[in-house]
C-alpha positions as protocol buffer text, in pm:
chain_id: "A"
residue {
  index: 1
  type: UNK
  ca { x: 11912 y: 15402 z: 9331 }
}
residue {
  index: 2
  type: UNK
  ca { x: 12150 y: 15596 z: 9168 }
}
residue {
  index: 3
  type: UNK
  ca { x: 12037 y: 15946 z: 9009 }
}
residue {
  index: 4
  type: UNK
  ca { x: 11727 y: 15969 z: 9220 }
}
residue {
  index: 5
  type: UNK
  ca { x: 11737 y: 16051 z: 9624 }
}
residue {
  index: 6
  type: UNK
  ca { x: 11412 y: 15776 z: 9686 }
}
residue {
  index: 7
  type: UNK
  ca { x: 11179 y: 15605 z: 9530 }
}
residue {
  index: 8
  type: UNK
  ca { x: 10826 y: 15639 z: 9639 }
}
residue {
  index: 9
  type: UNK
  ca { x: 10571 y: 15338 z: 9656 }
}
residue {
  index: 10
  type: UNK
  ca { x: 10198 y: 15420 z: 9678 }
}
residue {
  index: 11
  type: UNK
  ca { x: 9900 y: 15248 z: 9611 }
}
residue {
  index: 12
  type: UNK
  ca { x: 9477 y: 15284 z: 9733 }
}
residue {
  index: 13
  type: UNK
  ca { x: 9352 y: 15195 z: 10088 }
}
residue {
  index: 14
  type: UNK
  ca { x: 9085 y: 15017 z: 9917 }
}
residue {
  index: 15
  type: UNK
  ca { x: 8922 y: 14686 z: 10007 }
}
residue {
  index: 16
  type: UNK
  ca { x: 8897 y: 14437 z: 9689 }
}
residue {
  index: 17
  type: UNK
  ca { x: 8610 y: 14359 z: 9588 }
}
residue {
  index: 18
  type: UNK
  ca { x: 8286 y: 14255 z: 9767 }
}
residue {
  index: 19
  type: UNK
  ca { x: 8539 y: 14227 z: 10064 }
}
residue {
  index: 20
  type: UNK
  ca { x: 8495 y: 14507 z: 10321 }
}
residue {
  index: 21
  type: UNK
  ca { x: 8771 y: 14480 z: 10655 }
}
residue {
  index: 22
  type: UNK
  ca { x: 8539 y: 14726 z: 10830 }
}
residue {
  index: 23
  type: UNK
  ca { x: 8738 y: 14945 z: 11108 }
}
residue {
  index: 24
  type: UNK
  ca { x: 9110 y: 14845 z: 11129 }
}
residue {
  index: 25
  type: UNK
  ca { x: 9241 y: 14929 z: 11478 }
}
residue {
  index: 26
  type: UNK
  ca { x: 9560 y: 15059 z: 11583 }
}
residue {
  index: 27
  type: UNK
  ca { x: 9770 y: 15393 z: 11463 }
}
residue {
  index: 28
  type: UNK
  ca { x: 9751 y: 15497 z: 11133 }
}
residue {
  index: 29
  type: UNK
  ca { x: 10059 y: 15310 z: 10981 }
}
residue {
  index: 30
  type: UNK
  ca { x: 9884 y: 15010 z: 11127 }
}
residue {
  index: 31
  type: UNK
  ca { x: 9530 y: 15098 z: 10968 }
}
residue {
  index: 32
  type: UNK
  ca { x: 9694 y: 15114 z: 10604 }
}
residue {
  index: 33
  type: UNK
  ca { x: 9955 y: 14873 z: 10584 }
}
residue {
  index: 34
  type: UNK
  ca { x: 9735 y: 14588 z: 10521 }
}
residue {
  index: 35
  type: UNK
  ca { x: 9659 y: 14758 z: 10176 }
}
residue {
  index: 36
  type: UNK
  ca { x: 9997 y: 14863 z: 10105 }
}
residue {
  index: 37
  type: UNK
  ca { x: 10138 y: 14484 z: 10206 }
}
residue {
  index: 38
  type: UNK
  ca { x: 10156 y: 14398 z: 9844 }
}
residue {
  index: 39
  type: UNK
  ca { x: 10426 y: 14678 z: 9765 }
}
residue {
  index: 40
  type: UNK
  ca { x: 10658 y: 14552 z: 10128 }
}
residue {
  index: 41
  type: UNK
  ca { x: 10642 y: 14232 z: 9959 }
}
residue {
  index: 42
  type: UNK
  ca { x: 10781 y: 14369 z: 9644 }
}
residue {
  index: 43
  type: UNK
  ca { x: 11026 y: 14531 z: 9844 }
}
residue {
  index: 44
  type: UNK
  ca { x: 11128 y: 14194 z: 10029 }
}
residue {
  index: 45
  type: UNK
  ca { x: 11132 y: 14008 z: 9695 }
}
residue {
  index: 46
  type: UNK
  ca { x: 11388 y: 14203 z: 9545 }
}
residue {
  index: 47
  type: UNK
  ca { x: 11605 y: 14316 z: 9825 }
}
residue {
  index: 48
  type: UNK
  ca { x: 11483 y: 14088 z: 10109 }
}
residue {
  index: 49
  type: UNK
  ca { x: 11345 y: 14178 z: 10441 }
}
residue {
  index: 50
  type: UNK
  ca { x: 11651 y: 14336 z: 10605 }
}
residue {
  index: 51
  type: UNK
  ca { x: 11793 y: 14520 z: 10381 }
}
residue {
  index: 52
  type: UNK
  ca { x: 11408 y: 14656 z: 10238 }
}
residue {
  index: 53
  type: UNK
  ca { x: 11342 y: 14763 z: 10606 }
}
residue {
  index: 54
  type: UNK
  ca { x: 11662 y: 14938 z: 10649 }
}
residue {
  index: 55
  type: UNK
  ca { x: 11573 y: 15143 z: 10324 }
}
residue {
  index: 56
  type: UNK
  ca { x: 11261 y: 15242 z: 10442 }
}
residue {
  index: 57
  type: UNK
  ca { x: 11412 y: 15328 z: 10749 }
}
residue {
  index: 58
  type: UNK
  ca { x: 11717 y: 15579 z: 10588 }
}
residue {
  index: 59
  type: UNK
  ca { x: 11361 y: 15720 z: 10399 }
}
residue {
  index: 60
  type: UNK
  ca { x: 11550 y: 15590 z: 10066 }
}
residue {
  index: 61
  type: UNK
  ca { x: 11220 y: 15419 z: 9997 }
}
residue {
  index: 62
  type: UNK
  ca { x: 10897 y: 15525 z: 10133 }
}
residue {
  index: 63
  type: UNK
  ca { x: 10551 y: 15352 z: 10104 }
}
residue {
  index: 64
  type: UNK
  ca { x: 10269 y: 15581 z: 10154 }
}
residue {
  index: 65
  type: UNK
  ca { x: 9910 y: 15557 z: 10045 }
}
residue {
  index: 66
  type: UNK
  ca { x: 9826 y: 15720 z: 9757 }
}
residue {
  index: 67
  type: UNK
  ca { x: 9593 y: 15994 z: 9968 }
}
residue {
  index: 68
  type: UNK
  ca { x: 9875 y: 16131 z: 10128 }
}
residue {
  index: 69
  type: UNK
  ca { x: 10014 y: 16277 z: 9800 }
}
residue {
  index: 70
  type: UNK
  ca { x: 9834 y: 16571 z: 9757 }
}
residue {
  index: 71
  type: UNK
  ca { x: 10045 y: 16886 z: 9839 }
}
residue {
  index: 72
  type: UNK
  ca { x: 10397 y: 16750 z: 9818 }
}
residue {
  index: 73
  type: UNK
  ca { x: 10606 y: 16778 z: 9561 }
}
residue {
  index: 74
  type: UNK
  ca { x: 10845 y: 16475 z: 9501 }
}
residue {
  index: 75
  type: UNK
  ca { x: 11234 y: 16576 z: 9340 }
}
residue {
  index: 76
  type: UNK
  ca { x: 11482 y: 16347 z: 9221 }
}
residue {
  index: 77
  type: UNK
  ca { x: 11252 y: 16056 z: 9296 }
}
residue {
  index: 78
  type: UNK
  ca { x: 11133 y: 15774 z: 9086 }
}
residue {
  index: 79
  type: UNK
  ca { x: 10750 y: 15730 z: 9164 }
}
residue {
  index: 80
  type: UNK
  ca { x: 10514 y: 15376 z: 9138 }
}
residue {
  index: 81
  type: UNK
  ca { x: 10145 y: 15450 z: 9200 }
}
residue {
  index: 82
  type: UNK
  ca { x: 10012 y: 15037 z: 9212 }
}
residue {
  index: 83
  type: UNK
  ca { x: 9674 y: 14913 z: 9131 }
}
residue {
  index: 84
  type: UNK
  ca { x: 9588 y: 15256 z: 8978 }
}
residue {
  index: 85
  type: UNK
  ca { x: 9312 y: 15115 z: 8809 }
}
residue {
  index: 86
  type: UNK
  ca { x: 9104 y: 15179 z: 9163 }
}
residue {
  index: 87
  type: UNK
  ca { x: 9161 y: 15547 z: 9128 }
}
residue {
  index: 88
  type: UNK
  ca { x: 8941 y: 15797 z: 8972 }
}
residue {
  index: 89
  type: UNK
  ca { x: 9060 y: 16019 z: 8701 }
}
residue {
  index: 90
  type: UNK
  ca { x: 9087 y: 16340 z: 8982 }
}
residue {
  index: 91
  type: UNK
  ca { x: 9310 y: 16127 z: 9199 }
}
residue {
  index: 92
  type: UNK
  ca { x: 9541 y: 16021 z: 8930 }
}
residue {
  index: 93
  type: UNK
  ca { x: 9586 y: 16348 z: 8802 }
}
residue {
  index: 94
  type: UNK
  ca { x: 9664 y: 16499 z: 9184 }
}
residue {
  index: 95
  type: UNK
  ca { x: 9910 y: 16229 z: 9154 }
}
residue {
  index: 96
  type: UNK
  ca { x: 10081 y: 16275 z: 8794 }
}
residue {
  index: 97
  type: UNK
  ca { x: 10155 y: 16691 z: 8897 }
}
residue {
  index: 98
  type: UNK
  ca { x: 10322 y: 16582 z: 9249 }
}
residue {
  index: 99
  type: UNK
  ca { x: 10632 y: 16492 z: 8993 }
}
residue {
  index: 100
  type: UNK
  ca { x: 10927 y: 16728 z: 9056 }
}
residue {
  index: 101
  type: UNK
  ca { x: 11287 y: 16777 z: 8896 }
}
residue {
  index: 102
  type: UNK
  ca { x: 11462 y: 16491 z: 8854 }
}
residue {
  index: 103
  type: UNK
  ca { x: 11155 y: 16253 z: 8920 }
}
residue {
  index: 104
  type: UNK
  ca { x: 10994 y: 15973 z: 8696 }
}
residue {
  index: 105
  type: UNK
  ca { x: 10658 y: 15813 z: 8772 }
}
residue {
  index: 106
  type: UNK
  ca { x: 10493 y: 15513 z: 8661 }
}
residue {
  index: 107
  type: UNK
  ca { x: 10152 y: 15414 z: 8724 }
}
residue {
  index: 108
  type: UNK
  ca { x: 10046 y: 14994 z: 8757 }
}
residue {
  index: 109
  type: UNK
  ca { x: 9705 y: 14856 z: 8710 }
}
residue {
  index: 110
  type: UNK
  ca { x: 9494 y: 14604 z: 8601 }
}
residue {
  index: 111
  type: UNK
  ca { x: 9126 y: 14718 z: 8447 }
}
residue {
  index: 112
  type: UNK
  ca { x: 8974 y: 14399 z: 8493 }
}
residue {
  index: 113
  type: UNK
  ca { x: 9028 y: 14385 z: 8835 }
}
residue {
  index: 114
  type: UNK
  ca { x: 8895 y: 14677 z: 8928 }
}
residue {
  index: 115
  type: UNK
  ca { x: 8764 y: 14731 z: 9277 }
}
residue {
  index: 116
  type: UNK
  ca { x: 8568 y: 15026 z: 9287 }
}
residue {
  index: 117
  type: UNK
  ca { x: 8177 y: 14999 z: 9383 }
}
residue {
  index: 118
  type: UNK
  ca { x: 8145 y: 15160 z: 8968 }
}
residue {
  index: 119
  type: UNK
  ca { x: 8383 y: 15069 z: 8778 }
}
residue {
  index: 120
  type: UNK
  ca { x: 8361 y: 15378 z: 8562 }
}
residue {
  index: 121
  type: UNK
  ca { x: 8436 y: 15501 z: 8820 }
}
residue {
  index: 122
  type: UNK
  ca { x: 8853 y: 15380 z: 8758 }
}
residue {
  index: 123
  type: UNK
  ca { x: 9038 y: 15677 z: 8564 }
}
residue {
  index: 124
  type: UNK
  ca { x: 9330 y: 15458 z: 8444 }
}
residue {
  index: 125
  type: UNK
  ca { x: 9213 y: 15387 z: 8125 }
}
residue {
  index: 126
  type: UNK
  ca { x: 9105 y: 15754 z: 8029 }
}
residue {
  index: 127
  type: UNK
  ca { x: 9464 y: 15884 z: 8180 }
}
residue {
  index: 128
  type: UNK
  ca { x: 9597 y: 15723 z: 7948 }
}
residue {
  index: 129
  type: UNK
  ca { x: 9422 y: 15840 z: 7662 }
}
residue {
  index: 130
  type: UNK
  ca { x: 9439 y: 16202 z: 7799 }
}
residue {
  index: 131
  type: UNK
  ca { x: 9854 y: 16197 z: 7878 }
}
residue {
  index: 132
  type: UNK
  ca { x: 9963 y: 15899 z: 7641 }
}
residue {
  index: 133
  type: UNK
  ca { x: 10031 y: 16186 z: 7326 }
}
residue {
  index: 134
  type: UNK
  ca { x: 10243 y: 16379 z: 7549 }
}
residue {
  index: 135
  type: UNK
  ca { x: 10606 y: 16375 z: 7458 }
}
residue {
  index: 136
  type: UNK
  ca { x: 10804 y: 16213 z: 7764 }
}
residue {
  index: 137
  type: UNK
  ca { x: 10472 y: 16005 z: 7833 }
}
residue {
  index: 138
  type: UNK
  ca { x: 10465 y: 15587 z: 7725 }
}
residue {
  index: 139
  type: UNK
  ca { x: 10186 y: 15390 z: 7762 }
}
residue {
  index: 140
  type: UNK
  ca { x: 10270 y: 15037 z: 7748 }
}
residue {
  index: 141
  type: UNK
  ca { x: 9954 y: 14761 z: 7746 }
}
residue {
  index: 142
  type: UNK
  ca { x: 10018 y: 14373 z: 7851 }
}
residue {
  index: 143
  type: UNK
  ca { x: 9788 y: 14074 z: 7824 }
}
residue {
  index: 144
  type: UNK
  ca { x: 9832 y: 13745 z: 8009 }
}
residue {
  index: 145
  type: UNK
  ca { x: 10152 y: 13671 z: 7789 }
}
residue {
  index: 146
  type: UNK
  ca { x: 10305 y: 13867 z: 8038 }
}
residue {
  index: 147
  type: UNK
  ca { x: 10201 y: 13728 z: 8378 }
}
residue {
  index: 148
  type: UNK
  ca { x: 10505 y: 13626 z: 8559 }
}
residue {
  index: 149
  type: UNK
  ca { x: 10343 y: 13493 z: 8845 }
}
residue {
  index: 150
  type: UNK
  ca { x: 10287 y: 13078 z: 8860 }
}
residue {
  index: 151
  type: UNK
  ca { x: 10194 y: 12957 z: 8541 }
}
residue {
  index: 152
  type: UNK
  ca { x: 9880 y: 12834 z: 8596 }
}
residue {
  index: 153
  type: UNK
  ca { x: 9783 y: 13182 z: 8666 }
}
residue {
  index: 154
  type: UNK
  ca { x: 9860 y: 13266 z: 8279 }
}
residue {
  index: 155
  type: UNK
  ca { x: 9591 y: 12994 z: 8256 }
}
residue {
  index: 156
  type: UNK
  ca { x: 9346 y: 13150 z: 8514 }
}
residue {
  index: 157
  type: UNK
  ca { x: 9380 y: 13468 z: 8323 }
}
residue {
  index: 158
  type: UNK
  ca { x: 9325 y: 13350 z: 7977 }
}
residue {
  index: 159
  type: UNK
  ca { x: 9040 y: 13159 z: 8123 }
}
residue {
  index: 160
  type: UNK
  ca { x: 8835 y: 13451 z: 8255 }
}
residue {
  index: 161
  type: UNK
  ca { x: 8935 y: 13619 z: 7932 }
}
residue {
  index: 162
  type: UNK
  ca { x: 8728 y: 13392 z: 7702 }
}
residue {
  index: 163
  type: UNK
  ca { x: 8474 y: 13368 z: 7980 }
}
residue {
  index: 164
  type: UNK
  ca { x: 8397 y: 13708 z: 7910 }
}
residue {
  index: 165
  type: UNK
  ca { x: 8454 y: 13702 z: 7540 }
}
residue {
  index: 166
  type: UNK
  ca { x: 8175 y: 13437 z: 7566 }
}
residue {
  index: 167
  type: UNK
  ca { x: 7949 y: 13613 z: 7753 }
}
residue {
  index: 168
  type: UNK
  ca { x: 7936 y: 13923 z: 7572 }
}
residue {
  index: 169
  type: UNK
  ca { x: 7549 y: 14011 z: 7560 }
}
residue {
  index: 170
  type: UNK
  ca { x: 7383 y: 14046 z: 7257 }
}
residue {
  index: 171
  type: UNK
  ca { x: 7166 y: 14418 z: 7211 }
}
residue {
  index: 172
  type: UNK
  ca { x: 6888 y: 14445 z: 7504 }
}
residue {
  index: 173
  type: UNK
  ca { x: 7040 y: 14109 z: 7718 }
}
residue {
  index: 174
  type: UNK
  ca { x: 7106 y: 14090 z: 8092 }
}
residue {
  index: 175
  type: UNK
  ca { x: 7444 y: 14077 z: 8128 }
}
residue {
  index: 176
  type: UNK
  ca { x: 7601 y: 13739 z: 8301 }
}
residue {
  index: 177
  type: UNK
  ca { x: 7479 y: 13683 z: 8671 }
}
residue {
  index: 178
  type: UNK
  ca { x: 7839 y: 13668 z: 8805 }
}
residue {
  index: 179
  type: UNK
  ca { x: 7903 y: 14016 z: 8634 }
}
residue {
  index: 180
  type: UNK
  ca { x: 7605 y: 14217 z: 8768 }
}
residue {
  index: 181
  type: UNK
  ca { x: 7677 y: 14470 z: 9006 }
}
């Protein structure tokens, strides 16, 4: 890690979707790591399970969810907020001034997949336009030419893309049954 004491992984406790998990027993840890399981399997990808569980356990690398933020101030840490297009504009700015000295953020989302009940509800597209003219700030945008997941998923992507470009209603029209609320 280098220059920085720990990095920080955080992400929404938020179901996807129309999918709702209900009540999640157990302690807390146990109630949100089903919605933080995508970042542990970043972890394991790049470092593998052994060596990401001893890091978590030193507190090199933490994984919290992103309500857990407010109040602290994070130093010498590099920051990932993922799937930040399922926060509101409020949330994402509690999170952007938890940065301390030393500290570098970056915040991951997708704004078509966005799982909020409204989804103008989702702030990451406005936080960007509100913090992408500030010096120190990039904004970087990629399209399914980037997906490094299984190609067919390139595919899948591009797909829904076109779906949607096709089904763009004309003035007055009900928008596409499969994209009403």
């Amino acid at each position: 890690l280098g220059e920085i004491d720990r990095m920080i992984m955080s992400g929404r406790a938020i179901d996807a979707g129309e999918e709702r998990v209900g009540f999640l027993p157990g302690d807390l840890s146990q109630k949100v790591d089903p919605y933080l399981r995508p970042l542990n399997d970043a972890l394991y990808d790049i470092f593998g399970a052994e060596k990401a569980e001893r890091l978590r356990e030193r507190g090199t690398i933490e994984i919290a969810p992103l309500a857990y933020m407010r109040g602290r101030t994070l130093n010498r840490a590099k920051v990932l907020i993922d799937e930040s297009q399922n926060a509101s504009i409020f949330t994402i700015k509690m999170a952007l001034t938890r940065l301390g000295e030393g500290s570098k953020m970056v915040l991951t989302g997708d704004v078509t997949q966005i799982d909020l009940p409204h989804k103008a509800d989702s702030g990451l597209e406005r936080c960007a336009a509100i913090v992408g003219g500030i010096d120190g700030v990039s904004v970087i945008r990629l399209s399914n030419r980037d997906v490094v997941r299984n190609r067919i998923v390139k595919d899948i992507v591009k797909a829904f893309e076109k779906a949607e470009a096709d089904r763009k209603p004309g003035p007055g029209a009900q928008p596409p049954r499969w994209k009403r609320r």
